[in-house]
C-alpha positions as a Markdown table, in Angstrom:
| # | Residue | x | y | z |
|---|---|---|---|---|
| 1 | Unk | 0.0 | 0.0 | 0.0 |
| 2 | Unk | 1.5 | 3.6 | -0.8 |
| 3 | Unk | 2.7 | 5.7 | 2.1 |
| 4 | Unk | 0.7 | 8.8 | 2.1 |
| 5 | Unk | 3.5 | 11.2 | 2.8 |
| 6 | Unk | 1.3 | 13.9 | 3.8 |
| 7 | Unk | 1.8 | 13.7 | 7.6 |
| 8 | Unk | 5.5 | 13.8 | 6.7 |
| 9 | Unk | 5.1 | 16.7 | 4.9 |
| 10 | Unk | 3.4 | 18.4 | 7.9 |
| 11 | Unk | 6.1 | 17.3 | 10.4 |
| 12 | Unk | 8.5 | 18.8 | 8.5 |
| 13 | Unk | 7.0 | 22.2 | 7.3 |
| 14 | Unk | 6.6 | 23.1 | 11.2 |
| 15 | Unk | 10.0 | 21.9 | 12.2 |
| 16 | Unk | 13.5 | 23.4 | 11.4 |
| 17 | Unk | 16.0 | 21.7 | 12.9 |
| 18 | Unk | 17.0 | 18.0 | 11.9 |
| 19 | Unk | 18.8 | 14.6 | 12.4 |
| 20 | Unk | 19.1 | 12.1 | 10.3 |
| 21 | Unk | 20.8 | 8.5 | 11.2 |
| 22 | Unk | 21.0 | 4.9 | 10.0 |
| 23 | Unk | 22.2 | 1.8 | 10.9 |
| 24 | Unk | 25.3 | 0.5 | 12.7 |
| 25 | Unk | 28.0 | -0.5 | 9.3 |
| 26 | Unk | 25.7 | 1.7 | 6.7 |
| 27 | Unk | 25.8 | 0.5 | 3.6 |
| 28 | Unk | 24.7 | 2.3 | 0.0 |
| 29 | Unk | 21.2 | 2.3 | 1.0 |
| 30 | Unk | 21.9 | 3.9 | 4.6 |
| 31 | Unk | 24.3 | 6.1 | 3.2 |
| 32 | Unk | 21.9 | 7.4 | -0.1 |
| 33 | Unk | 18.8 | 7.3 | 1.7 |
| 34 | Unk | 20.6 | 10.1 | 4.3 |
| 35 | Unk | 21.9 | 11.6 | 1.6 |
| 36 | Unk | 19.5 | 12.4 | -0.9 |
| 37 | Unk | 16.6 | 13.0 | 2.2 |
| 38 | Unk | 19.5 | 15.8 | 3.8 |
| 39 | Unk | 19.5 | 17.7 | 0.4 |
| 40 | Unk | 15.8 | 18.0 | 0.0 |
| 41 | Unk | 15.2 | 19.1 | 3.7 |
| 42 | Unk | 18.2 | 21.8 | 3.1 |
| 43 | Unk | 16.0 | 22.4 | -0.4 |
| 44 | Unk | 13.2 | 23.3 | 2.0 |
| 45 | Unk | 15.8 | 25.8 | 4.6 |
| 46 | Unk | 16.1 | 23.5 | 6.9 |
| 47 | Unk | 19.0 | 22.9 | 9.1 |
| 48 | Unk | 20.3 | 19.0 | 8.9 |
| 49 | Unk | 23.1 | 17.0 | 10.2 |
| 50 | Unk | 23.5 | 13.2 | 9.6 |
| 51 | Unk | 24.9 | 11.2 | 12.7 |
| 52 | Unk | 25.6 | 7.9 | 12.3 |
| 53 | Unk | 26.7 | 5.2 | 15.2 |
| 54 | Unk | 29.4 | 3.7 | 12.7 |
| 55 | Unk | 32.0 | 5.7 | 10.4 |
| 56 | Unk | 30.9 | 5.9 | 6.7 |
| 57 | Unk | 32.8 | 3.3 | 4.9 |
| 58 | Unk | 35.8 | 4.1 | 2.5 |
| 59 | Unk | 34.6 | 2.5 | -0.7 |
| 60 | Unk | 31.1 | 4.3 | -0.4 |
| 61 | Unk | 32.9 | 8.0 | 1.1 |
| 62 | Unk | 32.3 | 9.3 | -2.9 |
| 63 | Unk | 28.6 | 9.6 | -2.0 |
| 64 | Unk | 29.5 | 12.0 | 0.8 |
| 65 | Unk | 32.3 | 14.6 | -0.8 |
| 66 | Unk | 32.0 | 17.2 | 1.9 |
| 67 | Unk | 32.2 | 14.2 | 5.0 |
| 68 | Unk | 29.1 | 16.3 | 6.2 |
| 69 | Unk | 28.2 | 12.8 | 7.6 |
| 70 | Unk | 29.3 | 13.1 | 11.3 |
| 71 | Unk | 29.4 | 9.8 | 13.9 |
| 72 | Unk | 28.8 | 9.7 | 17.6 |
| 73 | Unk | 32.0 | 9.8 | 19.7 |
| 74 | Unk | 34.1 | 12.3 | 21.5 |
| 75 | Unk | 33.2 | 14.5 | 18.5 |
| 76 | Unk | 29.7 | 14.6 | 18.4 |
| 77 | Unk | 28.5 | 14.3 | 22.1 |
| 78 | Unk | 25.4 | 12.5 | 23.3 |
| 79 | Unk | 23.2 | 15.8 | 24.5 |
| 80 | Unk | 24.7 | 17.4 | 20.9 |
| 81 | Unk | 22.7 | 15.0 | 18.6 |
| 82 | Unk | 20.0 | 15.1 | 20.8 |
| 83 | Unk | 19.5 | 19.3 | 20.3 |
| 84 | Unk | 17.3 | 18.9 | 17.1 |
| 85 | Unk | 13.6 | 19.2 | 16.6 |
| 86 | Unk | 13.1 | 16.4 | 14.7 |
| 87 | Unk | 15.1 | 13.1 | 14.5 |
| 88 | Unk | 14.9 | 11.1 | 11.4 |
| 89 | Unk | 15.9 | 7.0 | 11.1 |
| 90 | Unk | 16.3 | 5.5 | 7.8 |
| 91 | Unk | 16.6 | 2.3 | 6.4 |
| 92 | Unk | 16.0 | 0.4 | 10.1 |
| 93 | Unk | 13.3 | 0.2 | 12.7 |
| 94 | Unk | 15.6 | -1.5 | 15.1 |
| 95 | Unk | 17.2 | -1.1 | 18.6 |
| 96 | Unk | 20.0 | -3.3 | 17.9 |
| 97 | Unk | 20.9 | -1.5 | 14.3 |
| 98 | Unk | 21.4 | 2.0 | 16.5 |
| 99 | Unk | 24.3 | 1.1 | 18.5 |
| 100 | Unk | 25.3 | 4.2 | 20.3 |
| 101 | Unk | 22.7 | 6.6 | 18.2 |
| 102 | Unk | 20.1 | 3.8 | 20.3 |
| 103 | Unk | 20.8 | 6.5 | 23.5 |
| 104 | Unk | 20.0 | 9.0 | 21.2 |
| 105 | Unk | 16.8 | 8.7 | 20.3 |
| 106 | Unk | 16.0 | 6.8 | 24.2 |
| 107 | Unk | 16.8 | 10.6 | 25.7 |
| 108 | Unk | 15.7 | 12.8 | 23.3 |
| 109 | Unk | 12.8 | 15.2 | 23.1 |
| 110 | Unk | 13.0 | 15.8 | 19.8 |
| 111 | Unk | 9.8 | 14.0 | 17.9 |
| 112 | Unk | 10.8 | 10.6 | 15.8 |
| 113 | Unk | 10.2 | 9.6 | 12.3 |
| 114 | Unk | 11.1 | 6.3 | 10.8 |
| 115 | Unk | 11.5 | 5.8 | 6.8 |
| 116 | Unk | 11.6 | 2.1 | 6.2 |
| 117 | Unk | 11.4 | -0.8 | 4.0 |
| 118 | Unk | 12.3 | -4.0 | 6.4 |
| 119 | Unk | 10.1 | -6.2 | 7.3 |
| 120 | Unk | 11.6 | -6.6 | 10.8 |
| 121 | Unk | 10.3 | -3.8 | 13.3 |
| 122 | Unk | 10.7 | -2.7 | 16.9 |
| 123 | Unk | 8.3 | 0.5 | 18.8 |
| 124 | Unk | 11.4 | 3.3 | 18.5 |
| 125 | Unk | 8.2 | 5.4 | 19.5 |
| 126 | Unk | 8.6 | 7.2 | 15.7 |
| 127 | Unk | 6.3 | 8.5 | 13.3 |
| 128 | Unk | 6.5 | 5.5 | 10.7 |
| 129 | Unk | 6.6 | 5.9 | 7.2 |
| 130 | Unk | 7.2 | 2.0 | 5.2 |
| 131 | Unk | 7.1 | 0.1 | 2.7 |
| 132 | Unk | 7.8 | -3.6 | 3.1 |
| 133 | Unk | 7.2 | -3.3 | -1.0 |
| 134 | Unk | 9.9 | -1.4 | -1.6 |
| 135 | Unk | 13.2 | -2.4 | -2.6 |
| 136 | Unk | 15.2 | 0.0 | -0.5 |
| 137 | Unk | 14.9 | 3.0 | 1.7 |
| 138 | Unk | 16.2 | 5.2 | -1.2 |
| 139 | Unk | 12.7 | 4.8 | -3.6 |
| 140 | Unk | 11.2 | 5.6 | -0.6 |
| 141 | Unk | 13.2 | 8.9 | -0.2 |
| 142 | Unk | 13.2 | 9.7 | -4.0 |
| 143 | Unk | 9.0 | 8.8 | -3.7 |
| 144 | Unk | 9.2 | 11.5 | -1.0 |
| 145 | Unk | 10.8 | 13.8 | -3.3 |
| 146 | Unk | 9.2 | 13.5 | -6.0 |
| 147 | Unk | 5.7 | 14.1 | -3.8 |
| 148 | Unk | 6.7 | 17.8 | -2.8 |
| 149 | Unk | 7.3 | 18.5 | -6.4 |
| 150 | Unk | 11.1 | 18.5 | -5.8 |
| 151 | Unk | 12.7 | 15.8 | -7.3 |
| 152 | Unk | 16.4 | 14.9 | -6.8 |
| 153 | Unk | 19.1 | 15.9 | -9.0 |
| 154 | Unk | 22.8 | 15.8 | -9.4 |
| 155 | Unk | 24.7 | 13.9 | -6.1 |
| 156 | Unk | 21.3 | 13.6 | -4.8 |
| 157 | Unk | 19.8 | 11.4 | -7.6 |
| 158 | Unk | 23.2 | 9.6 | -7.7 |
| 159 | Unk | 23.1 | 8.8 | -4.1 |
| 160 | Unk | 19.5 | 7.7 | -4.3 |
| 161 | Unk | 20.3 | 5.2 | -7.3 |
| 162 | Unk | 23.4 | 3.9 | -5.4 |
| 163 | Unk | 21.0 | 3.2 | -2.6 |
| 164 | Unk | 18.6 | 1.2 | -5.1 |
| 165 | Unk | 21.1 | -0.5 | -7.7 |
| 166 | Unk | 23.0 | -2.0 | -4.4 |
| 167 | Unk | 20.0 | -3.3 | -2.4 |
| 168 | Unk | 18.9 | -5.1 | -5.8 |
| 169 | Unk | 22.4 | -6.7 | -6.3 |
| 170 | Unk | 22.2 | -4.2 | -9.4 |
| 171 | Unk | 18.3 | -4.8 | -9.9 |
| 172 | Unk | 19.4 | -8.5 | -10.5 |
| 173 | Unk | 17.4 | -9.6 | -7.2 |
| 174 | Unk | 14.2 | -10.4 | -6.9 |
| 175 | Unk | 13.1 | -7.3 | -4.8 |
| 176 | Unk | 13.6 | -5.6 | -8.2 |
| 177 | Unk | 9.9 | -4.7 | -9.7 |
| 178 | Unk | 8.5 | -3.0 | -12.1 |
| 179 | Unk | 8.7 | -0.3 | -9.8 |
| 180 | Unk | 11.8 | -0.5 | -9.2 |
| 181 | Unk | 12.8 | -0.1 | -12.7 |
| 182 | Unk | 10.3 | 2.4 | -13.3 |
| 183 | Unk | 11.7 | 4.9 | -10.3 |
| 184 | Unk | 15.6 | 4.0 | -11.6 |
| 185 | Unk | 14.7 | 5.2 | -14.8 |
| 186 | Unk | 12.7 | 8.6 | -13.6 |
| 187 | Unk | 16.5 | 8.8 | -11.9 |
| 188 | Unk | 18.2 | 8.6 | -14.8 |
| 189 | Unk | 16.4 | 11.2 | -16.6 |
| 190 | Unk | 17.3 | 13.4 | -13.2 |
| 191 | Unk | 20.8 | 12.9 | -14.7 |
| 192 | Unk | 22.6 | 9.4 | -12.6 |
| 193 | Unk | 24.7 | 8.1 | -15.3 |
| 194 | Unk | 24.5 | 4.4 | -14.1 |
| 195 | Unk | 28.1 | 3.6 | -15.6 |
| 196 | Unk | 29.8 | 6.0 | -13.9 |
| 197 | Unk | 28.0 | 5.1 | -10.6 |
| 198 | Unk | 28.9 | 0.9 | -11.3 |
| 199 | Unk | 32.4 | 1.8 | -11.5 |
| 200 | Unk | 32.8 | 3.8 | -8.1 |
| 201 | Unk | 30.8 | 1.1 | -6.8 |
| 202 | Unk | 32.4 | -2.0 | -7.8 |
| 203 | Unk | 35.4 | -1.0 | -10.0 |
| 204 | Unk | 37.5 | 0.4 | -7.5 |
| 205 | Unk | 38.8 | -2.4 | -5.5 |
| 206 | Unk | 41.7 | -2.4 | -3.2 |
| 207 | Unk | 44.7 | -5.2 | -3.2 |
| 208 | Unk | 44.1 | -5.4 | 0.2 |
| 209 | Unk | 40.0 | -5.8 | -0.6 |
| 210 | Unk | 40.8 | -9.0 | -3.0 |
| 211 | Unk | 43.4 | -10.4 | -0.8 |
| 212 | Unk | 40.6 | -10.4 | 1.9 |
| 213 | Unk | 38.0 | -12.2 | -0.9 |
| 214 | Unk | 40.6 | -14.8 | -1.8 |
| 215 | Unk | 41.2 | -15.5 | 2.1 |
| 216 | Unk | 37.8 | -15.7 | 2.6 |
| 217 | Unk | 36.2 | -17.8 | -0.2 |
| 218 | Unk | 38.7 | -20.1 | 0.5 |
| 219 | Unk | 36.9 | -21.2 | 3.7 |
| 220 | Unk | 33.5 | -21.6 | 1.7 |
| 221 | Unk | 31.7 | -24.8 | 2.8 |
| 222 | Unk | 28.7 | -26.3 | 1.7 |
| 223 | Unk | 26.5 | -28.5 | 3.9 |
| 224 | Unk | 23.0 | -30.1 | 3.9 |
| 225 | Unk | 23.9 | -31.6 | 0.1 |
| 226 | Unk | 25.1 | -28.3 | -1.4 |
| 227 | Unk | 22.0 | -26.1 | -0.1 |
| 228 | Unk | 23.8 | -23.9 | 2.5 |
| 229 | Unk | 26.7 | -22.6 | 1.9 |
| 230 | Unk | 28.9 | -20.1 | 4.5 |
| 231 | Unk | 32.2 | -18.7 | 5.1 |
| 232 | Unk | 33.9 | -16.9 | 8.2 |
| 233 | Unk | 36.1 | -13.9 | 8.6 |
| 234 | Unk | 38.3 | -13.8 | 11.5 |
| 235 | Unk | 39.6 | -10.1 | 13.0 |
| 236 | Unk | 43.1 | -11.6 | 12.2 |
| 237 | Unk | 42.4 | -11.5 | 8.6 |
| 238 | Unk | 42.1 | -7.8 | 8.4 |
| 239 | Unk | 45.2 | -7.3 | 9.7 |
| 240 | Unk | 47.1 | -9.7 | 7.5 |
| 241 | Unk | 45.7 | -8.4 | 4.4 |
| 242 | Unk | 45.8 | -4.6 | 5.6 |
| 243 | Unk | 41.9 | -4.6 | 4.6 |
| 244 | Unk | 38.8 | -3.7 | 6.6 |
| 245 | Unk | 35.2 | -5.4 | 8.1 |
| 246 | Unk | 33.4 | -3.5 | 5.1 |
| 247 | Unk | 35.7 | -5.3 | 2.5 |
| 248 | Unk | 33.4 | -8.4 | 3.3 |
| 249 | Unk | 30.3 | -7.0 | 1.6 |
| 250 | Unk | 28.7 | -9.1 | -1.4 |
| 251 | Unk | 30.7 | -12.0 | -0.6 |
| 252 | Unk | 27.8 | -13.7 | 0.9 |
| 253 | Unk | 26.4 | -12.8 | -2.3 |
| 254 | Unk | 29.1 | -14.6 | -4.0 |
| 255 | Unk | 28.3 | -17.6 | -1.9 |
| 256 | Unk | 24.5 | -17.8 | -3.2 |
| 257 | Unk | 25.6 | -18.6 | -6.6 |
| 258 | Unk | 27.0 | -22.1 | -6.2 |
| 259 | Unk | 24.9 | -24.1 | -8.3 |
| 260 | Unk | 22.3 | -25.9 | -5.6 |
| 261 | Unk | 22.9 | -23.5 | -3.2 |
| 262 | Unk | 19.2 | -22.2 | -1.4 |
| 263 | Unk | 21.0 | -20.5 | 1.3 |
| 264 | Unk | 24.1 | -18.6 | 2.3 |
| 265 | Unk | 25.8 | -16.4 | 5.6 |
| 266 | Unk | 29.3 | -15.2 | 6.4 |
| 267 | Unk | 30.1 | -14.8 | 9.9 |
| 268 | Unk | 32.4 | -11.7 | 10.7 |
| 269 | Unk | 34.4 | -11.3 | 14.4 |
| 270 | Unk | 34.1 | -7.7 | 15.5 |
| 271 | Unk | 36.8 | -5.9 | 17.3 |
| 272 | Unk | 34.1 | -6.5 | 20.7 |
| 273 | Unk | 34.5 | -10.0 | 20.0 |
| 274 | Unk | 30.9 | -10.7 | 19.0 |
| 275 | Unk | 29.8 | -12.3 | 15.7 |
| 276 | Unk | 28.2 | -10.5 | 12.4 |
| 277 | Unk | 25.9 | -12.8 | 10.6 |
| 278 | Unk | 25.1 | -11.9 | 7.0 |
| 279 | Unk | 22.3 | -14.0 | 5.5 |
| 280 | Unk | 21.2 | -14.2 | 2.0 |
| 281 | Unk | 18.6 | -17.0 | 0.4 |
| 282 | Unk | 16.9 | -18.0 | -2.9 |
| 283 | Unk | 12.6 | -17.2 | -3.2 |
| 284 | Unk | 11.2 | -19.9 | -1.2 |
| 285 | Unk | 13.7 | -19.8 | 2.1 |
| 286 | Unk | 13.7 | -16.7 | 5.0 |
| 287 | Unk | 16.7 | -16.0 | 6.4 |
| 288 | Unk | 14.9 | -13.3 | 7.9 |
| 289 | Unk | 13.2 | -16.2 | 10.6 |
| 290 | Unk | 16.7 | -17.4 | 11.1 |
| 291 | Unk | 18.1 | -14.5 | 12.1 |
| 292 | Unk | 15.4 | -13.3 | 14.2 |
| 293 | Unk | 15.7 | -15.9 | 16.3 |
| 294 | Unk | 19.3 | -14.5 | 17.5 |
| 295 | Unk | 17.5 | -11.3 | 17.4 |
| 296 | Unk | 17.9 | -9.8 | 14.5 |
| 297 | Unk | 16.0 | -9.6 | 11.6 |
| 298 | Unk | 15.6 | -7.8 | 7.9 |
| 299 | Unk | 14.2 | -9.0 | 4.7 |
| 300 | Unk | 13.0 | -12.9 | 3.6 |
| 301 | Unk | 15.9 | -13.2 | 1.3 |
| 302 | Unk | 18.6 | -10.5 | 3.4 |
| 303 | Unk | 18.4 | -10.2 | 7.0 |
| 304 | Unk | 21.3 | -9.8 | 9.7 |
| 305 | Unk | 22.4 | -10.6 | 12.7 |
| 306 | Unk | 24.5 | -10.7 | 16.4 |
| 307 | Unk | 26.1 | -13.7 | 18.1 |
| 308 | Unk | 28.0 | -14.1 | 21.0 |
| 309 | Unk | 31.2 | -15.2 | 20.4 |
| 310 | Unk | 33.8 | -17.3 | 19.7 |
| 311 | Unk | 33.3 | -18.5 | 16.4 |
| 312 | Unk | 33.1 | -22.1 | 17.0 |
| 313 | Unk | 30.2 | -21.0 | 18.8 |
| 314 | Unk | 28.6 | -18.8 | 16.7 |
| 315 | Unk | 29.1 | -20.8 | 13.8 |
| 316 | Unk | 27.3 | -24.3 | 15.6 |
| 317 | Unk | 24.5 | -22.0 | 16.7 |
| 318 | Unk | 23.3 | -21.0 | 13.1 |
| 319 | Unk | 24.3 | -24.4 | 11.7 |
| 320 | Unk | 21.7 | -25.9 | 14.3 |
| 321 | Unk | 18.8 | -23.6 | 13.5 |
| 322 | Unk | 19.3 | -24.5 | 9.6 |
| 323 | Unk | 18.9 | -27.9 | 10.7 |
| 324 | Unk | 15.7 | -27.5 | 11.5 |
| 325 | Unk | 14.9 | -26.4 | 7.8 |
| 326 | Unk | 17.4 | -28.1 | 5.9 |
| 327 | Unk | 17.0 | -32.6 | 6.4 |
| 328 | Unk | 20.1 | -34.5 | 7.1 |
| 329 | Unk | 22.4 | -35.6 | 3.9 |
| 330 | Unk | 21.4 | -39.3 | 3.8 |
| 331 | Unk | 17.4 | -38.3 | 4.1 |
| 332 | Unk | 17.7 | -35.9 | 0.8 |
| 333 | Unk | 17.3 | -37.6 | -2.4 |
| 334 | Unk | 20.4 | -38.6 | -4.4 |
């Protein structure tokens, strides 16, 4: 069903002062959804910040040229993010996703909107504006835009594509719709050129990012005859290669397209010692119920989650819950 973006429209025509903030790790959606929403509020005269729990990764830093994006720490105190009038989450509905931003929004007494298009949820106690429909937070934001009668333009309609082309896999998943298509295109005539955006994205890869990758996909394994398939990164391996956690992204993804395969998750040890789950899956399996049930959550086909460490540990806990879903070896057909 289509947001009616009218009470949205209202909140912000009697408000001035704004924060806007995503997820712990953002990725291109995160990233171009605060993007391309910060330069149609300052269309509008508003005032805007973006403050983010985690530091914008390198490889997506081109959708930010000013580093206008700010992250809480000793630089950007606690009672700092929480002077604004209005505070403004994209691309999550969840506690755990907040990290540090989570204390935020607990103490603040600024009024809460949520822009979303996950199926998990939790009561931030936000104005919600989603669309489960959607294939990422940035057709929501360029919808938005395109509402008021302002529609993006330049590095705004850049970040918004970004945000879409990498939630889709590059419109090659199944999220991607008619709609999807039809709003990338309306972004194109804004002026994206889609060839130059591919290469910053995915053309501009580090030695350190590919020594990571060949590390890494050397672990794959498959189990449950060739219909899971996972791999682990260790906090070791960063430092041997000279690379960093965001150098992991997509290689799930790479995972997913062994022949057979109907599921797939990396696990990634954080500097805290816990465990980062990444889970992807083919129509007809949700990952999202897998990782809910360590508490996280996302899409059927994406979702994310936390585990207590070690790895041994982490790793036998998800292998258990697919268990449940995938039969034994010897009881699957030959």
């Amino acid at each position: 069903m289509p947001i009616d973006w009218q009470p949205l429209q209202e909140i912000i025509s009697s408000h001035q002062r704004f924060v806007i903030t995503s997820h712990v790790r953002p990725d291109a959606d995160a990233i171009g959804s605060e993007m391309g929403l910060k330069a149609l509020l300052e269309q509008l005269g508003k005032e805007v910040r973006i403050i983010n729990p985690s530091a914008t990764p390198d490889h997506l830093q081109f959708l930010d040229p000013d580093k206008s994006i700010q992250k809480i720490g000793p630089a950007v105190s606690l009672e700092s993010a929480c002077d604004t009038d209005v505070h403004i989450v994209v691309d999550t509905s969840a506690w755990i996703q907040l990290g540090d931003v989570g204390k935020v929004l607990e103490k603040t007494n600024a009024k809460k909107v949520v822009i979303d298009h996950h199926l998990s949820s939790d009561d931030l106690g936000a104005t919600e504006f989603k669309d489960t429909t959607a294939a990422a937070t940035g057709t929501l934001i360029t919808e938005f835009a395109e509402f008021l009668d302002l529609p993006p333009a330049g590095d705004q309609a850049t970040a918004l594509f970004a945000a879409m082309a990498t939630d889709t896999g590059w419109f090659r998943f199944p999220n991607s719709t008619e709609r999807t298509y039809s709003t990338a295109a309306r972004l194109i005539s804004y002026g994206v050129q889609p060839n130059a955006l591919y290469r910053e994205l995915y053309e501009r890869s580090s030695l350190a990012r590919l020594k990571l990758h060949a590390v890494i996909l050397d672990r794959v394994t498959v189990e449950f005859a060739g219909r899971l398939a996972y791999t682990f990164a260790m906090r070791k391996d960063f430092s041997d290669t000279r690379s960093q956690p965001a150098d992991t992204e997509d290689i799930v993804n790479t995972c997913l397209t062994i022949e057979g395969v109907e599921a797939a998750f990396i696990l990634v040890q954080q500097m805290d010692g816990r465990i980062k789950a990444s889970l992807r899956s083919r129509e007809g399996f949700s990952v999202a119920a897998v990782a809910e049930q360590f508490g996280g959550g996302g899409h059927r086909l994406a979702s994310g989650a936390m585990l207590p460490g070690p790895m041994e540990q982490a790793l036998e806990s998800l292998l258990e819950v697919f268990k449940t879903t995938f039969p034994p070896s010897e009881d699957l057909p030959q």
